[in-house]
C-alpha angles and dihedrals in degrees: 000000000000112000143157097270091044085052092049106052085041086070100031079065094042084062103040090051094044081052091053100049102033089029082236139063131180098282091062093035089062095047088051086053088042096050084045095056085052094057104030123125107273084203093042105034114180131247120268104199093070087059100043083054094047084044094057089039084057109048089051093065093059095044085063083049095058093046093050093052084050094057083048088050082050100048089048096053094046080058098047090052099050086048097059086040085059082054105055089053092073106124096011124112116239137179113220125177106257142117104231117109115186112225112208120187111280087006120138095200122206115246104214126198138149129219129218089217135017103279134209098210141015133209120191114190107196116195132181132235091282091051093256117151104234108165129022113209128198131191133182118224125354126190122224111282130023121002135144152201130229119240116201100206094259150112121237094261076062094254117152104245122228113260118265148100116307133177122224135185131204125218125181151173143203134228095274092051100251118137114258120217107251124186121188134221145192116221120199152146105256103238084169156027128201108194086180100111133047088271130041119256118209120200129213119196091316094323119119113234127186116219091217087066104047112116101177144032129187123179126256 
């Protein structure tokens, strides 16, 4: 809200930050002119028109100043209010795009991803931390939009992998045989929020999440 007190301090900062860059602002500009007015030649006054023109010229430059404290005023707000957004998402489960899936012991973990148009086969490639693939899914027909796979846990020797995080990637094609375009995405209750950066990250049972990349909320 936008009040007396917030306007005045607004400019009061305008000022100080046109002082600290010209080494002047209006205030001490008036009281020059004014010291000027008190010693000038009574027989040889000065002309008034040049100042009124510096003095518009001046205040010109603080009124920059002050706009430019309010879109700072602005910016910080905006922050403050995401912040508090990020926030509101604890306990909730979200779906973000990414390509992490957590792997607990015993889990079968979804493998979300979203097509661009209807496919005819899927392919997940599922790596370790190392970069390592380490399981080849394969799926029949998908729809447009969100779809996944179910991963058992396991490598393709049909070895139960360690638990961990791993990263997967989903390729697919359509009847005709043209790539589709294929997004993934990770899926997960919210359990924590980290405001430490520029932009909240939401984490998901120890994966990482953007705000910025979350694409569905649903409540807890």
């Amino acid at each position: 809200m936008v009040n007396a007190t917030t306007t005045a301090t607004d400019a009061s900062s305008g000022a100080a930050a046109m002082k600290k860059a010209t080494g002047m602002n209006k205030d001490d500009f008036l009281k020059l002119f004014i010291a000027q007015m008190q010693n000038q030649d009574p027989l040889n006054p000065m002309d008034g028109t040049e100042f009124v023109a510096q003095l518009a010229q001046l205040t010109q430059v603080e009124q920059a100043y002050n706009t430019n404290s309010n879109l700072e005023n602005l910016i910080n707000a905006q922050g403050n209010s995401t912040s508090i957004a990020a926030v509101s998402f604890l306990g909730n489960t979200v779906t973000a795009k990414g390509s992490q899936v957590n792997l607990a012991d015993g889990s079968q973990p979804s493998l979300p991803f979203t097509l661009a148009e209807a496919a005819k086969q899927v392919v997940a490639e599922i790596r370790d931390a190392n970069g390592a693939l380490v399981r080849t899914l394969t799926g029949g027909k998908c729809q447009e939009g969100v779809n996944s796979l179910i991963w058992d846990g396991k490598n393709d020797a049909g070895q139960v992998l360690p638990p961990g995080t791993y990263t997967f990637a989903v390729k697919a094609t359509n009847a005709t045989g043209q790539n589709v375009t294929a997004t993934t995405l990770v899926q997960g209750k919210v359990d924590g929020v980290s405001l430490e950066g520029t932009v909240p990250v939401l984490s998901l049972g120890g994966i990482d999440v953007s705000l910025d990349d979350i694409i569905n909320v649903k409540g807890a």
